[in-house]
Backbone as JSON Lines, residues from 0, in Angstrom:
{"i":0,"aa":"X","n":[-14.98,-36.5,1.65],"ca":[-14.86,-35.52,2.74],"c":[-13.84,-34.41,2.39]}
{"i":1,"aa":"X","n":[-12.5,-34.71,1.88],"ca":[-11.49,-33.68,1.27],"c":[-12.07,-33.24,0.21]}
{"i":2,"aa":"X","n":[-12.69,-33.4,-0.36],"ca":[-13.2,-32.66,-1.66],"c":[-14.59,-31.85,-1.32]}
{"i":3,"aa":"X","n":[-15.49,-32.37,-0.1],"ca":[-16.17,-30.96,0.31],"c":[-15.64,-29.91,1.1]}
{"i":4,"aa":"X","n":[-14.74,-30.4,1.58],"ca":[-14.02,-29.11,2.65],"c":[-13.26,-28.17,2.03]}
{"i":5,"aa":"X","n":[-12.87,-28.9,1.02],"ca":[-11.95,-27.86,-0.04],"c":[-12.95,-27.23,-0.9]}
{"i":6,"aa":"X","n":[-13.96,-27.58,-1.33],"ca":[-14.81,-26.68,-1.96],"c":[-15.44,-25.75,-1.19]}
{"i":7,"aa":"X","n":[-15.75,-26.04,0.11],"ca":[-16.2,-24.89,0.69],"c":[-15.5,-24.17,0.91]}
{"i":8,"aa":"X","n":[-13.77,-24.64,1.63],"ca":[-12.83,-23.5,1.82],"c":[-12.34,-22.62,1.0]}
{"i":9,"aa":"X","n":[-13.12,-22.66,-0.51],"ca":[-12.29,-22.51,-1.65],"c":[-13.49,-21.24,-2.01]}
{"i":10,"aa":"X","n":[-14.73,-21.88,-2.02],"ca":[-15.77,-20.86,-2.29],"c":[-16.2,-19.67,-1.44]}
{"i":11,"aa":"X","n":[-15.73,-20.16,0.22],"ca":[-15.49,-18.86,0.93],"c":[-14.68,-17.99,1.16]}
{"i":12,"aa":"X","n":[-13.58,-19.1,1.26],"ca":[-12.34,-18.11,1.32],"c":[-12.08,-17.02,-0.26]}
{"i":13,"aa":"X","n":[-12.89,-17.56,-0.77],"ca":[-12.89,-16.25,-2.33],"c":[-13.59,-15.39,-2.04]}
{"i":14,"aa":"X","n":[-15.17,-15.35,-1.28],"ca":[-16.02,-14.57,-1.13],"c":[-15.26,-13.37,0.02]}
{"i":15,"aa":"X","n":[-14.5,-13.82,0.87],"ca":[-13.98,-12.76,1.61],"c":[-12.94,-12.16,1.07]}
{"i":16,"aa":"X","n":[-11.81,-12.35,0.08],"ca":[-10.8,-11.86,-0.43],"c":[-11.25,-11.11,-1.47]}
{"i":17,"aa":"X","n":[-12.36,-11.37,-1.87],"ca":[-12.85,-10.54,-3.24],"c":[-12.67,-9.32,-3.6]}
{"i":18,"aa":"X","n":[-13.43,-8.75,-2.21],"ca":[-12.95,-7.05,-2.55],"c":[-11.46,-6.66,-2.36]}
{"i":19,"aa":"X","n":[-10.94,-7.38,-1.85],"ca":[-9.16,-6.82,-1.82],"c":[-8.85,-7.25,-3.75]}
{"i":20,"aa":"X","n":[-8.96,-8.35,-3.99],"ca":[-8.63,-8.67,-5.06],"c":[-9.13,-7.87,-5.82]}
{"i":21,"aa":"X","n":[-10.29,-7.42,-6.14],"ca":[-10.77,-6.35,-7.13],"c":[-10.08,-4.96,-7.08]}
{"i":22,"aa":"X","n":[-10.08,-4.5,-5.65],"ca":[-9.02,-3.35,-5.22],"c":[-7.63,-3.55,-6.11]}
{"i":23,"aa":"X","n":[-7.23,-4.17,-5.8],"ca":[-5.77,-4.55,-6.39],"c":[-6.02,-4.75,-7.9]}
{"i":24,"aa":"X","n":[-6.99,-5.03,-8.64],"ca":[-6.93,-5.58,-9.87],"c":[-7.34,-4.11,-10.08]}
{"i":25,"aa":"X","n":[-8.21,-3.12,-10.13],"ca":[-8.21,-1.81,-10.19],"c":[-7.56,-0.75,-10.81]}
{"i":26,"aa":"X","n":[-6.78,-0.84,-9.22],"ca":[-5.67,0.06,-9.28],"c":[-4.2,-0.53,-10.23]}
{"i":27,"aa":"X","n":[-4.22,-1.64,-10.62],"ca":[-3.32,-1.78,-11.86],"c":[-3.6,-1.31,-13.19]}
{"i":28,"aa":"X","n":[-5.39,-1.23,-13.16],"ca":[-5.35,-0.33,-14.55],"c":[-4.81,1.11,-13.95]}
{"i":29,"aa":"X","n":[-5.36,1.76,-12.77],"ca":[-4.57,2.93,-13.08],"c":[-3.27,3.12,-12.78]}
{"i":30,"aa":"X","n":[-2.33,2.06,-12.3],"ca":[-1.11,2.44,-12.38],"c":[-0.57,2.14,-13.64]}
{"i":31,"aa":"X","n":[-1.11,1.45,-14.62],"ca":[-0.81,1.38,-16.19],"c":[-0.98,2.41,-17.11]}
{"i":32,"aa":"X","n":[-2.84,2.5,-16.65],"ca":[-2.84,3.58,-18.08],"c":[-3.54,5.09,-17.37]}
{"i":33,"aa":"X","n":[-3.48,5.29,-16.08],"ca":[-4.13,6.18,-15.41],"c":[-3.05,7.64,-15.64]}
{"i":34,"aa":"X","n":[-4.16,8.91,-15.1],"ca":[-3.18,10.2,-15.38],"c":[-3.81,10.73,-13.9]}
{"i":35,"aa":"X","n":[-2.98,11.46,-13.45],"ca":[-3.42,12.49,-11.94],"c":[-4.1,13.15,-12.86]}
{"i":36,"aa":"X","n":[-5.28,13.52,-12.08],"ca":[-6.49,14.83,-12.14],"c":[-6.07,15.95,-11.88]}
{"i":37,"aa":"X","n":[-6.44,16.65,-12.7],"ca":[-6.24,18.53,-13.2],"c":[-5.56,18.83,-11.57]}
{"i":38,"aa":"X","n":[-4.28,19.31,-11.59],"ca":[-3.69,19.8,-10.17],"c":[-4.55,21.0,-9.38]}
{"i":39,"aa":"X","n":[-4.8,20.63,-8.15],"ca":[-5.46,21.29,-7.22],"c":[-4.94,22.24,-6.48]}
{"i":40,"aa":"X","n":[-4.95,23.84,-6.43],"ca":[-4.02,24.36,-5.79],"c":[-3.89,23.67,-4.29]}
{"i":41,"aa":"X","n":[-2.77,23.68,-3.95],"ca":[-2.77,22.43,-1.9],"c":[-3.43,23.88,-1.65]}
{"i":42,"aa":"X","n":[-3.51,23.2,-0.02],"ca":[-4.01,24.3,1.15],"c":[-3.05,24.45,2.19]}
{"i":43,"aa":"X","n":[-2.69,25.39,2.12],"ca":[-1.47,25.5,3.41],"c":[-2.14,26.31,4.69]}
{"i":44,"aa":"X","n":[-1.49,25.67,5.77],"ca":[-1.59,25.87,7.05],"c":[-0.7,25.83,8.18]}
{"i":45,"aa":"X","n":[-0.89,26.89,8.73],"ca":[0.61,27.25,9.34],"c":[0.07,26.89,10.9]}
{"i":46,"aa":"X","n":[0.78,25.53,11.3],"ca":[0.42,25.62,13.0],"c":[1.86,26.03,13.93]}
{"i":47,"aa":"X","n":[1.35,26.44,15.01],"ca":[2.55,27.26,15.7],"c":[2.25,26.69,17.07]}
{"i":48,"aa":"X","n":[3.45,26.9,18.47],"ca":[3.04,26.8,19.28],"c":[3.92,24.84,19.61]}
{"i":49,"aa":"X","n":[4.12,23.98,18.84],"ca":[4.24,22.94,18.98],"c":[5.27,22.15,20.39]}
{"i":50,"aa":"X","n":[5.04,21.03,20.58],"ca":[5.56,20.48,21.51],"c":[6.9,20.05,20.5]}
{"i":51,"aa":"X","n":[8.04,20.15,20.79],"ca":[9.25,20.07,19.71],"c":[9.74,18.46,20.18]}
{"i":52,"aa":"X","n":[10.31,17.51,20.52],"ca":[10.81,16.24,20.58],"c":[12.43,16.87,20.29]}
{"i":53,"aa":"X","n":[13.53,16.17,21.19],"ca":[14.91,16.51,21.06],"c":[15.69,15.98,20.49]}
{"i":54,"aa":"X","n":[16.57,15.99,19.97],"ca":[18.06,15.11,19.13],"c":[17.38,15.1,18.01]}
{"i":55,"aa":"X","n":[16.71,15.33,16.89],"ca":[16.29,15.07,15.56],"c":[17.65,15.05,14.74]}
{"i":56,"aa":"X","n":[18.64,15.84,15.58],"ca":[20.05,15.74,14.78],"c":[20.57,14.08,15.26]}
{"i":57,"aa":"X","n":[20.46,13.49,15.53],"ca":[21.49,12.37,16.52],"c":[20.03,11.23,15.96]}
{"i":58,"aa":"X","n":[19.2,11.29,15.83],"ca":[18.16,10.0,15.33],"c":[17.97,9.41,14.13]}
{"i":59,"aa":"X","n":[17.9,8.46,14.01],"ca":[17.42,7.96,12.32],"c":[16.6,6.61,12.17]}
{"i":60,"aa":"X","n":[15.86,6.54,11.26],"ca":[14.94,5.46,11.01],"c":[13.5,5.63,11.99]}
{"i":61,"aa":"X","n":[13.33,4.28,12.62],"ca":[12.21,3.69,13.55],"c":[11.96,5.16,14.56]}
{"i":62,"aa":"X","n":[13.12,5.26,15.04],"ca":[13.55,6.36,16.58],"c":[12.13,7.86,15.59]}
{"i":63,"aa":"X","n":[13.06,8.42,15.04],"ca":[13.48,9.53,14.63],"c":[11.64,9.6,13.83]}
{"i":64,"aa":"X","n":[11.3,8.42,13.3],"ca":[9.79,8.61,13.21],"c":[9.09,8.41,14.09]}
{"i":65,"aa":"X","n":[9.26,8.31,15.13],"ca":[8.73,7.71,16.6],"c":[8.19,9.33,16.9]}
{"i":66,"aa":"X","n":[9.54,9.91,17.15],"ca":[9.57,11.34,17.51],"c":[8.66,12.08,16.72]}
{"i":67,"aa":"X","n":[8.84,12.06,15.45],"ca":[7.79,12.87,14.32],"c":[6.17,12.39,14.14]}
{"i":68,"aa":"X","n":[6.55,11.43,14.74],"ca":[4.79,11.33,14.7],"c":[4.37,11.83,16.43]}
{"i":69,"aa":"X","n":[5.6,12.24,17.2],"ca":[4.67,13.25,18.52],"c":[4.39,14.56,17.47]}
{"i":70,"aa":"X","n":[5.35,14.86,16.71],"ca":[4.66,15.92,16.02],"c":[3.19,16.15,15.61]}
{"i":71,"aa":"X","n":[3.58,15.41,14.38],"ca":[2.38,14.88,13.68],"c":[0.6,15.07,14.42]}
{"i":72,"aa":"X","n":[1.07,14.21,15.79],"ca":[-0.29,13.94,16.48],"c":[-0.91,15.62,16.47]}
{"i":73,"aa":"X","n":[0.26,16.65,16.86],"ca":[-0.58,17.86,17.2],"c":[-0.89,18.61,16.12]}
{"i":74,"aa":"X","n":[-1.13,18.45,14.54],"ca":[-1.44,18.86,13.25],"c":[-2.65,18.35,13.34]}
{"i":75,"aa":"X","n":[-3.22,19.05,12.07],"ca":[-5.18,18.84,11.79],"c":[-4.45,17.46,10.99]}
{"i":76,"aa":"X","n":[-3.87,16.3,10.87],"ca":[-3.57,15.76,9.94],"c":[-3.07,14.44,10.33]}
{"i":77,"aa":"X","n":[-3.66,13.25,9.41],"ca":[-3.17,11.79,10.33],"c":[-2.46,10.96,8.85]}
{"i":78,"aa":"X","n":[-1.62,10.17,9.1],"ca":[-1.31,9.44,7.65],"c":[0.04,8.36,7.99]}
{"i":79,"aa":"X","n":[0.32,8.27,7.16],"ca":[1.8,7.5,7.03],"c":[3.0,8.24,6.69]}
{"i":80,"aa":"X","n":[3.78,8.47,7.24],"ca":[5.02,8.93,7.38],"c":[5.82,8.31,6.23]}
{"i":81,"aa":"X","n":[6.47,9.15,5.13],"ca":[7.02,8.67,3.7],"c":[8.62,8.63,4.38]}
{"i":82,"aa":"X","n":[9.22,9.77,4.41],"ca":[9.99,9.83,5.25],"c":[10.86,10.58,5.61]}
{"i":83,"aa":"X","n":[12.17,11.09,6.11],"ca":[12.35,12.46,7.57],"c":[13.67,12.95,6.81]}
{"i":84,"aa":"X","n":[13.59,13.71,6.06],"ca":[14.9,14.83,5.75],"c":[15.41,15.69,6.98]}
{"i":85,"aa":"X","n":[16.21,15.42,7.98],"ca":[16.72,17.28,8.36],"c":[17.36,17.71,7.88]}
{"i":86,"aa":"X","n":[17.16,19.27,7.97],"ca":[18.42,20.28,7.29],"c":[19.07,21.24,8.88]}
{"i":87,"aa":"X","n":[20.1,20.61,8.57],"ca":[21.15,20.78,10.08],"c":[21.18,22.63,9.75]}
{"i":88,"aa":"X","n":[21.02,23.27,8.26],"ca":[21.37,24.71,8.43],"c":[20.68,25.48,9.02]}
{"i":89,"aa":"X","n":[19.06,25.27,9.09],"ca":[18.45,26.3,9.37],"c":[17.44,25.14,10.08]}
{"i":90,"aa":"X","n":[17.76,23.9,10.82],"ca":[17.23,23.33,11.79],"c":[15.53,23.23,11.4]}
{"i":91,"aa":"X","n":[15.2,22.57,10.02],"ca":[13.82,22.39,9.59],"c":[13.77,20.6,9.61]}
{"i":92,"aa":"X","n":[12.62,20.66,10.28],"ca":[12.47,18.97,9.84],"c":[11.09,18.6,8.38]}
{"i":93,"aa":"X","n":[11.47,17.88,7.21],"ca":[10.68,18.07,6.57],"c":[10.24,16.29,6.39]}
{"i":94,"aa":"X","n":[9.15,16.18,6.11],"ca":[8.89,14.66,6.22],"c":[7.21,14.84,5.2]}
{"i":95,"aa":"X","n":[6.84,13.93,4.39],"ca":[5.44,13.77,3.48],"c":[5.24,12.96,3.89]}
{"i":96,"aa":"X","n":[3.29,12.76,4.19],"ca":[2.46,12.33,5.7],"c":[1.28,11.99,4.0]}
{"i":97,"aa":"X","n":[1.04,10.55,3.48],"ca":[0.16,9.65,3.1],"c":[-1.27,9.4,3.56]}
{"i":98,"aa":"X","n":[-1.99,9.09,2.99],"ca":[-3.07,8.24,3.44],"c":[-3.96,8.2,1.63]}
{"i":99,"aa":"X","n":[-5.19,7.17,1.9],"ca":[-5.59,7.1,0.91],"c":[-6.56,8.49,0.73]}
{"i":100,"aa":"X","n":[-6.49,9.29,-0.19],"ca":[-7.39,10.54,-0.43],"c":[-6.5,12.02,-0.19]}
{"i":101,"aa":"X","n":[-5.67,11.69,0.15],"ca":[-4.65,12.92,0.74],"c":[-3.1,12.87,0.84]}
{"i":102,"aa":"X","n":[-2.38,13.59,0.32],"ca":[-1.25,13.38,0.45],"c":[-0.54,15.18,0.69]}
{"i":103,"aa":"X","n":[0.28,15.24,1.68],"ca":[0.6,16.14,2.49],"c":[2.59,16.11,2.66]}
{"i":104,"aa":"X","n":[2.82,17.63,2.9],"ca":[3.9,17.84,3.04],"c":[4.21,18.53,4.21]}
{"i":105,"aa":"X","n":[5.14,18.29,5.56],"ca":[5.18,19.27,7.3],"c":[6.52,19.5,6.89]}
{"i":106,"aa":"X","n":[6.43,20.87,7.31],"ca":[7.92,21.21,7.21],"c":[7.78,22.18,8.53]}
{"i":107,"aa":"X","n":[8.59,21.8,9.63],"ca":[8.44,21.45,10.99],"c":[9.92,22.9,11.1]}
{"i":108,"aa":"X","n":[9.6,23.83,11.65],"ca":[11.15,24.91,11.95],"c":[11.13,24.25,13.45]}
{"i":109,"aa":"X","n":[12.17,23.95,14.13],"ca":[12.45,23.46,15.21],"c":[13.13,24.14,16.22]}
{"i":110,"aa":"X","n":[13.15,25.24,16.14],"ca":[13.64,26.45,16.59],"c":[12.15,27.26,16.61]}
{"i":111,"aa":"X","n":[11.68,27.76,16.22],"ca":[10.39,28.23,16.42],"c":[8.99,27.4,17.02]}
{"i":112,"aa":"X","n":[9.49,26.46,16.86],"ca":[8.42,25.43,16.92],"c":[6.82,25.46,16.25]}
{"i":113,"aa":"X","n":[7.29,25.87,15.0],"ca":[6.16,25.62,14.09],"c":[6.29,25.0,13.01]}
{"i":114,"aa":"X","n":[5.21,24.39,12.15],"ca":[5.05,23.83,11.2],"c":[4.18,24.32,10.23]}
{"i":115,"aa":"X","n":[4.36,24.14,8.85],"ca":[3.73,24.78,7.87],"c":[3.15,23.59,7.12]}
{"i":116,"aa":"X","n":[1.81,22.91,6.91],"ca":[1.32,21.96,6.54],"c":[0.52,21.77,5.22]}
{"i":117,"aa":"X","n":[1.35,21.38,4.05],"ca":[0.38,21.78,2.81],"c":[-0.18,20.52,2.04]}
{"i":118,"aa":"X","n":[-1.02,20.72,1.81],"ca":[-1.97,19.45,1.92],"c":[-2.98,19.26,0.2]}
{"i":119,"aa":"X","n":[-3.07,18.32,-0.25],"ca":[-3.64,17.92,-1.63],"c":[-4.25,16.74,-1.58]}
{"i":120,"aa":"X","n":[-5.68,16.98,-2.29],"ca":[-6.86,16.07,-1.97],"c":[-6.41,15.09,-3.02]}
{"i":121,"aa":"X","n":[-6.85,13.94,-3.02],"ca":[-6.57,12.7,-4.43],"c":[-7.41,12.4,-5.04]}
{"i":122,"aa":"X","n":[-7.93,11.8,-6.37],"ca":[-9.29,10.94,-6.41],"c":[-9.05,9.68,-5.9]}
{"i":123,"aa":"X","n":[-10.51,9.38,-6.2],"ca":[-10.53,7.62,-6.03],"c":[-9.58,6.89,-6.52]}
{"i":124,"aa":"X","n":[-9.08,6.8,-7.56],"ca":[-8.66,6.01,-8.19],"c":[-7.16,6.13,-7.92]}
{"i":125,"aa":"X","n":[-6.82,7.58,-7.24],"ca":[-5.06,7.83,-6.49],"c":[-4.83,6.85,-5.33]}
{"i":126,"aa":"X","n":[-6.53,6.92,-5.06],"ca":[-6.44,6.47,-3.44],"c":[-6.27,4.82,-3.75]}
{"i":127,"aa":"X","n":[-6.85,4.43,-4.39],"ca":[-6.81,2.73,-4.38],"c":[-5.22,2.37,-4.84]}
{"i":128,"aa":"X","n":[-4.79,3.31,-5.77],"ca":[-3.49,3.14,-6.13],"c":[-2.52,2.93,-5.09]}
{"i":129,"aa":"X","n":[-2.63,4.28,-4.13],"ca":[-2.04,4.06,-2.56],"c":[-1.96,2.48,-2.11]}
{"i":130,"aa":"X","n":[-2.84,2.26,-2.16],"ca":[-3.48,1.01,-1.15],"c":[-2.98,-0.2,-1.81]}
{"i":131,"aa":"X","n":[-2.41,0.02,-3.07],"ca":[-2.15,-0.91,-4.04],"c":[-0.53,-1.12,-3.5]}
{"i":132,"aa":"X","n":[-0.3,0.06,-3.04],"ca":[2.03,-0.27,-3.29],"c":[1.97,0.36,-2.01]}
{"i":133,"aa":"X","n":[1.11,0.27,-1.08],"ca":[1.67,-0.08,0.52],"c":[1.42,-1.2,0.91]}
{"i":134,"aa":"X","n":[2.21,-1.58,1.89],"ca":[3.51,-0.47,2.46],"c":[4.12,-0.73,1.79]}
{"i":135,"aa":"X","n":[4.9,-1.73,0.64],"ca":[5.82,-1.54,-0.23],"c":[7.13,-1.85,0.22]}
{"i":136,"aa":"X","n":[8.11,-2.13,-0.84],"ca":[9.39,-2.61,-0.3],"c":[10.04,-1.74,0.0]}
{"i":137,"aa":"X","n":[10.14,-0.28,-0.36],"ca":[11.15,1.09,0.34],"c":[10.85,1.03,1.76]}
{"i":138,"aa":"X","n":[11.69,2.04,2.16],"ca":[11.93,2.55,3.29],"c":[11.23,1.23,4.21]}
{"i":139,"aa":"X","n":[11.46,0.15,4.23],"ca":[11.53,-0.6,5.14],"c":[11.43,-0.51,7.08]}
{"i":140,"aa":"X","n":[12.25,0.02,7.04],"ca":[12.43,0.21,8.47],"c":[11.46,1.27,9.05]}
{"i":141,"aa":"X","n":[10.85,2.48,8.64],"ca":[10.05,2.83,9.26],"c":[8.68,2.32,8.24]}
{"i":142,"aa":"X","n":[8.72,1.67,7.32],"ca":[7.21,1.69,7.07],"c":[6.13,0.85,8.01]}
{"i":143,"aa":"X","n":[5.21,1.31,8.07],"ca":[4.28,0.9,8.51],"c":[3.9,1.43,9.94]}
{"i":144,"aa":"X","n":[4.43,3.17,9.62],"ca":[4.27,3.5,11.16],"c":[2.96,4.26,11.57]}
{"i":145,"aa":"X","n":[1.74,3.82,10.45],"ca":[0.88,4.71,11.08],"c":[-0.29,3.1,11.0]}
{"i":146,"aa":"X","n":[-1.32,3.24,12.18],"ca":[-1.99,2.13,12.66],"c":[-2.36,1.44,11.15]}
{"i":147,"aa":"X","n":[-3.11,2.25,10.35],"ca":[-4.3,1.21,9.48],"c":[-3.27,0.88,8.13]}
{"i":148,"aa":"X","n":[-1.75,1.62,8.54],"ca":[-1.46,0.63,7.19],"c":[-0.59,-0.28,7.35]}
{"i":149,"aa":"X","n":[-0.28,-0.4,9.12],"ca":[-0.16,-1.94,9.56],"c":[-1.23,-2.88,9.52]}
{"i":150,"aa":"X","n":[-2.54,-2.91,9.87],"ca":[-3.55,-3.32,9.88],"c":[-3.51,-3.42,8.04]}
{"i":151,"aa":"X","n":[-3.47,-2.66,7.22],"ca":[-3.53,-2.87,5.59],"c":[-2.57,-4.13,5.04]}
{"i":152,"aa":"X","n":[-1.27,-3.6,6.1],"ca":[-0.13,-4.78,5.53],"c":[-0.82,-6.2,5.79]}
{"i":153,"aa":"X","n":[-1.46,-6.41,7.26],"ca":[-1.64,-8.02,6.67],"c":[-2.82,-8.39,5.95]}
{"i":154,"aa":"X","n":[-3.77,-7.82,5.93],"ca":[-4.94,-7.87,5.03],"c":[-4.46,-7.92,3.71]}
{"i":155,"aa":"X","n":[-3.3,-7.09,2.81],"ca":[-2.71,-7.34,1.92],"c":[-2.04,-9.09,1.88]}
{"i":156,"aa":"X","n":[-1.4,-9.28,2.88],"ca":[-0.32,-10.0,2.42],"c":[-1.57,-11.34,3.0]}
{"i":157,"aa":"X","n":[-2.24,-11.31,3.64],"ca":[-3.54,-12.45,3.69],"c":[-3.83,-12.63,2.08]}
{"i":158,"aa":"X","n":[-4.21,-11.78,1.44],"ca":[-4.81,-11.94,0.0],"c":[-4.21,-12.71,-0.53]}
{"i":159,"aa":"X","n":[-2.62,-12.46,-0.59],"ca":[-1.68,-13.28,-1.64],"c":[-1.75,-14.48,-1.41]}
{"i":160,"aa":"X","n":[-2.07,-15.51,-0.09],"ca":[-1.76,-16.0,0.69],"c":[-3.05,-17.3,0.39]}
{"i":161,"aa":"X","n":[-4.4,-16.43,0.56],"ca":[-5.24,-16.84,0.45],"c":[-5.68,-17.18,-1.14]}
{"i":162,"aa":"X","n":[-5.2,-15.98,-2.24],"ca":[-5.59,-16.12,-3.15],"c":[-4.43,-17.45,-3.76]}
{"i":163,"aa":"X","n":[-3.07,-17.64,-3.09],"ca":[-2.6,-18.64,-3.55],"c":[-3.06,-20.39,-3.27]}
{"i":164,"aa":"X","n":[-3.79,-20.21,-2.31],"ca":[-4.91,-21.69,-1.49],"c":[-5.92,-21.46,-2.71]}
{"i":165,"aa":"X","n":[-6.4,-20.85,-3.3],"ca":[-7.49,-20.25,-4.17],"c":[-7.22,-21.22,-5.43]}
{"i":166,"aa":"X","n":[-6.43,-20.87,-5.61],"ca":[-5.72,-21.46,-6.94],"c":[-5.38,-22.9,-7.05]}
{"i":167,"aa":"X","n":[-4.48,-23.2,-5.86],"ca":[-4.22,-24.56,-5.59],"c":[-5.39,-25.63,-5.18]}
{"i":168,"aa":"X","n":[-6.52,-25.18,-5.04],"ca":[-7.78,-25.5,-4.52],"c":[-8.21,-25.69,-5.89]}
{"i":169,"aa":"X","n":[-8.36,-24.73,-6.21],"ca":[-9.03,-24.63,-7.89],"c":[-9.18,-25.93,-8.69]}
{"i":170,"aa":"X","n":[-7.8,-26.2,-8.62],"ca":[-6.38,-26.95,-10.02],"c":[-6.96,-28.4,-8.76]}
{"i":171,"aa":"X","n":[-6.84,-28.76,-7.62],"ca":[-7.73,-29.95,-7.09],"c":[-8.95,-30.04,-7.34]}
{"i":172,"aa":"X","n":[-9.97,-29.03,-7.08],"ca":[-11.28,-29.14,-7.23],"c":[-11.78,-29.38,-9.17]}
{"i":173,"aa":"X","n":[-10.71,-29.01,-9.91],"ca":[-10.98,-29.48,-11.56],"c":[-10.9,-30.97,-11.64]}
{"i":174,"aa":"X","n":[-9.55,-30.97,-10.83],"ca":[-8.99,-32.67,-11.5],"c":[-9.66,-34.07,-10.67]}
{"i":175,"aa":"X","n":[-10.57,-33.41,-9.59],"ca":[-11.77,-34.28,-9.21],"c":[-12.28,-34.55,-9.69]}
{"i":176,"aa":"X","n":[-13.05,-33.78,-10.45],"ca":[-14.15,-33.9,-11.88],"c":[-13.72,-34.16,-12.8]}
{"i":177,"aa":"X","n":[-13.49,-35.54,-12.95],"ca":[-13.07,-36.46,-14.24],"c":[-13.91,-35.94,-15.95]}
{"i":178,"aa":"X","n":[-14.73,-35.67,-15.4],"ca":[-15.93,-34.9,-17.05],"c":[-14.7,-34.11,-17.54]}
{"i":179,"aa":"X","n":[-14.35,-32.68,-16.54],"ca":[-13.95,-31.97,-17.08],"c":[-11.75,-31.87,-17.01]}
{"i":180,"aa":"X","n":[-11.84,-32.67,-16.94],"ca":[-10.23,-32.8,-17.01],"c":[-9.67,-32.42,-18.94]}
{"i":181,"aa":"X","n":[-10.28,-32.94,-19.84],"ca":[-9.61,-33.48,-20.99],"c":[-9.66,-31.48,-20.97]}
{"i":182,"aa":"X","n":[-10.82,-31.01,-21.19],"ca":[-10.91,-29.34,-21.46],"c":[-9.87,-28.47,-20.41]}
{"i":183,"aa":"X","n":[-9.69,-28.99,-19.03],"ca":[-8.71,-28.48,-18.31],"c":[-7.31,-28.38,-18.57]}
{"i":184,"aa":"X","n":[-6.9,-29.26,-19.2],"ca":[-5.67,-29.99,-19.51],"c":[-5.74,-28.96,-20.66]}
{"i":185,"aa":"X","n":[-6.19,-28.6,-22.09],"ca":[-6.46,-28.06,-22.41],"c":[-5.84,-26.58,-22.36]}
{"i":186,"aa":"X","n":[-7.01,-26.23,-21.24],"ca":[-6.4,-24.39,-20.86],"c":[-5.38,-24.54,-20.15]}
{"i":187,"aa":"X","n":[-5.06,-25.28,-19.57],"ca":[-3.78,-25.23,-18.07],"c":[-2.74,-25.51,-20.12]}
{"i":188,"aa":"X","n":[-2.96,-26.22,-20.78],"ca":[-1.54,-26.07,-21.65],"c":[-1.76,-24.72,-22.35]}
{"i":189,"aa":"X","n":[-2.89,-23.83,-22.64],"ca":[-2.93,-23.0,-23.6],"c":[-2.17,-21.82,-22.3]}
{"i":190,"aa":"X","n":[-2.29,-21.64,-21.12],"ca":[-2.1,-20.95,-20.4],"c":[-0.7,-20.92,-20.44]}
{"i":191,"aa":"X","n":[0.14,-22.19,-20.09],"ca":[1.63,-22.1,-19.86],"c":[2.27,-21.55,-21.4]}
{"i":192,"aa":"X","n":[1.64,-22.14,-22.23],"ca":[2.46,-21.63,-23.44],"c":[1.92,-20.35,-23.34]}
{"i":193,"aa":"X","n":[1.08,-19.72,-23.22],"ca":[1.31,-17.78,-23.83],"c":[1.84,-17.5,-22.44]}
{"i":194,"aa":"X","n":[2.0,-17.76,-21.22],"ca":[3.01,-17.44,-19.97],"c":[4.37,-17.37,-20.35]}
{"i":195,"aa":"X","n":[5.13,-18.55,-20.25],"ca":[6.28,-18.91,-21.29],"c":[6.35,-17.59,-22.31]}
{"i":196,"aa":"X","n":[5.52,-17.98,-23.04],"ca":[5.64,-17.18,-24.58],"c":[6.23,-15.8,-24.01]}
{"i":197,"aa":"X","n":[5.07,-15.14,-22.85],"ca":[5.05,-13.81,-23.04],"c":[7.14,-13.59,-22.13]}
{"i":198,"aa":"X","n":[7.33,-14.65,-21.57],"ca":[8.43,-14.33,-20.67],"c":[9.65,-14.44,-21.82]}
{"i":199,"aa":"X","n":[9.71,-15.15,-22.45],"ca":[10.19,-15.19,-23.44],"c":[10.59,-14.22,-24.5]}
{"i":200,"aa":"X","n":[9.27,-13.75,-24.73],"ca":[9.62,-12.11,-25.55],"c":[9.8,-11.48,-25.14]}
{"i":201,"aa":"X","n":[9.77,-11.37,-23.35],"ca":[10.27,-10.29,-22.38],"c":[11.75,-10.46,-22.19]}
{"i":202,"aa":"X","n":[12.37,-11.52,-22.37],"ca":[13.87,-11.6,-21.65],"c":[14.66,-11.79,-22.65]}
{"i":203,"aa":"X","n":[13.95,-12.02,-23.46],"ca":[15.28,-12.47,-24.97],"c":[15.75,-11.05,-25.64]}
């Protein structure tokens, strides 16, 4: 009975993690050996007129992106908030606004109440990269302030989670099958020694 439930939980729970896992396996070739595509002149766009939010001098973190995304909402433009420079001299709020396919720069005059919005398309392969190192360990405290890359964070952190039951499932579902143990034993030793090995030539 434990050895069919684990094979099924093992063979489905892979079939649904798959495409995250491939996503992620992906975008490590291009964060290894990948190059950005021929630079695109951005497109700038000047919106005016804005609803301004108060104290941007006196806020910081969670607050202070709270406020910038009332901004935000009234731009042609939706994403993740990287995060909020002011310049107390000439009262500009500047903040770079994410998503997968687009990556954008608002530089918000707060005194005029306009914003100047310049904007650059990504390829595919920028975009999976994105998706690869969010939300990521920086800026902590405000990450994850736009809906789908809270919704991304646990679908990410499900994978690790699941793909670690995956594994541990695996390494049970081999050593059931008495046939194939002597060949298991085998790769599980050829595996730890070039693991080892490789940590080894990494730290020495």
């Amino acid at each position: 009975m434990l050895y069919r439930w684990t094979r099924d939980l093992h063979l489905y729970t892979g079939l649904f993690i798959s495409p995250f896992v491939l996503l992620f396996s992906a975008s490590v070739f291009f964060l290894n050996h990948g190059k950005l595509a021929p630079l695109v002149p951005p497109a700038t766009e000047a919106v005016r007129e804005l609803r301004i939010p108060e104290d941007f001098d006196r806020l910081q973190g969670r607050e202070a992106v709270t406020r910038a995304r009332e901004i935000l909402a009234q731009l042609p433009l939706t994403g993740e908030i990287g995060f909020l420079r002011y310049v107390r001299s000439n009262r500009h709020l500047i903040f770079p606004v994410s998503r997968p396919g687009l990556e954008a720069n608002v530089d918000v005059n707060l005194d005029d109440r306009s914003a100047v919005v310049t904007q650059r398309r990504t390829g595919m392969m920028e975009a999976v990269a994105f998706l690869h190192k969010m939300p990521g360990p920086h800026n902590v405290a405000i990450r994850g302030n736009w809906l789908w890359i809270r919704i991304w964070k646990w679908f990410a952190d499900a994978t690790v989670y699941l793909t670690m039951f995956i594994s541990i499932s695996g390494i049970y579902l081999w050593y059931a099958l008495k046939a194939e143990r002597r060949i298991g034993f085998a790769l599980l030793a050829l595996g730890a020694c070039t693991f080892f090995g490789l940590i080894y030539g990494v730290i020495r």
